[in-house]
N, C-alpha and C positions, 0 to 999 in steps of 0.2 A: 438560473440557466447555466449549462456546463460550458466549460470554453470547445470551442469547434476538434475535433481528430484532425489531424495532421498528418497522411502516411507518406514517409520516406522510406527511400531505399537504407540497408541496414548497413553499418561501416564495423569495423572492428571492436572499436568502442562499444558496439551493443551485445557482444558476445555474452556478456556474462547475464545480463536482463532477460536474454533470451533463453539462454540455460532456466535461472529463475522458471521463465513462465513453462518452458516445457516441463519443466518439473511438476508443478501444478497442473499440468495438461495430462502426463502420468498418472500421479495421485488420483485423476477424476476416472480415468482408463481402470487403474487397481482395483478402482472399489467395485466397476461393473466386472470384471473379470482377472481377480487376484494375481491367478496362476499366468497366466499368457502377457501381463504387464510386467512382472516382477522384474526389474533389472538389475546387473552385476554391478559389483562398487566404481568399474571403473563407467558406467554410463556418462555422467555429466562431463567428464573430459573425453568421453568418443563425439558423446553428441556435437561438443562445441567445434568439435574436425568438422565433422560433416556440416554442421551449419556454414565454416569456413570454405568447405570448398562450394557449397553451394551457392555462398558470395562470389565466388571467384571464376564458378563455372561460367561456362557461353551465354547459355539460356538458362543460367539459374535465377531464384527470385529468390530473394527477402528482405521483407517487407519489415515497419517497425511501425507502428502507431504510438503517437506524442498526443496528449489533452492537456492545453495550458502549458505549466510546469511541471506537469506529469511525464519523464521519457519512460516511453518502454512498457507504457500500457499492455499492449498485444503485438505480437508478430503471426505472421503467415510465412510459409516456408515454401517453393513449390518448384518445378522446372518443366522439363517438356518429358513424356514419356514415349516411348515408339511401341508401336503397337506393331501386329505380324505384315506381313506383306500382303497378305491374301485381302486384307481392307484396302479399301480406298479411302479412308478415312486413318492413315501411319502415324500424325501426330496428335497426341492432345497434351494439355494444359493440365497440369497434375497440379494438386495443391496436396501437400503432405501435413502442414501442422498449421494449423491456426490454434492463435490460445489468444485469453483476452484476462485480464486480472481481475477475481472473482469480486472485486469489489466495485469495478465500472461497466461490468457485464449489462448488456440492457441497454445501453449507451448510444448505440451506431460504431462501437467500435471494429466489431467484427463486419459490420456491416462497410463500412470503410476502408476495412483490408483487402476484403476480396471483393468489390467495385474496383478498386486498384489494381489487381490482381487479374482480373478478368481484362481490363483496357491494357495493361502488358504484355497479355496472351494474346490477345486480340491483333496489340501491335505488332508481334510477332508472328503473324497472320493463320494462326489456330483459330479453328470454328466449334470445339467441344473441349471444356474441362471437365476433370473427372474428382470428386473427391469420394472419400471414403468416411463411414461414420458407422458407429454401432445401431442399429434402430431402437434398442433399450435405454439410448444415453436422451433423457428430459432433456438436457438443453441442447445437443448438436442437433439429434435429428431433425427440429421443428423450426430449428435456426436454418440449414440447409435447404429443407423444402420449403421454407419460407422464402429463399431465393434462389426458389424454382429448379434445383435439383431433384431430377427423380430416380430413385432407384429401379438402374437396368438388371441389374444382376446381386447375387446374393453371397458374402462371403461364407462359410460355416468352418467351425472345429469341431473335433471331438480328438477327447484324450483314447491314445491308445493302449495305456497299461495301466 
């Protein structure tokens, strides 16, 4: 039996585990779509900004999932988004990055992060989160509609030259 998930909030200390997993979170994005993931050398030190101020922000989230003596399993990343004035529905509950380490995937760990995730939003008294996912990626998308995300609207690319 695995030992139980643990989600805390993420401290500085986790910067660089979470780099790790986003990188891997990348790598899985690259392979579905080469071109539009490719990032510049200096990515893992922007990204670790952004994760910083998103610790630091009002309503930012992140998250860290611990199994046993495992830290740093998975993280979720996420904050509040504002949508146009013309709704009556201004804020939702974004979640930007969930990753989970390809080798405890399956686990409850993702499933863990945004349970948590969702009762932060919640407490923050948001009624809708939004995440985003490619419909071609095997594991996000059936991960996500498996807790009951459905897709409202549809992103598309096309290259223009």
């Amino acid at each position: 039996m695995s030992p139980p998930v643990r989600v805390r909030t993420a401290t500085a200390a986790d910067l660089d585990l979470i780099v790790t997993r986003w990188q891997e979170l990348i790598a899985a994005h690259a392979a579905l779509e080469p071109t539009l993931y490719a990032v510049e050398a200096h990515a893992p030190a922007s990204y670790r900004a952004f994760v910083r101020r998103q610790m630091d922000a009002h309503r930012g989230l992140v998250l860290v999932a611990d199994r046993g003596a495992a830290v740093g399993v998975g993280y979720l990343m996420g904050g509040v988004g504002r949508r146009s004035p013309v709704y009556t529905v201004r804020e939702v509950g974004m979640v930007f990055d969930l990753a989970v380490r390809p080798d405890v995937r399956g686990g409850g760990v993702g499933s863990a992060l945004v349970d948590a995730a969702l009762e932060r939003f919640a407490g923050w008294g948001l009624d809708w989160v939004q995440v985003n996912f490619a419909p071609d990626n095997a594991l996000a998308a059936p991960f996500w509609q498996g807790r009951g995300f459905t897709t409202l609207l549809s992103e598309a690319y096309r290259p223009i030259r």
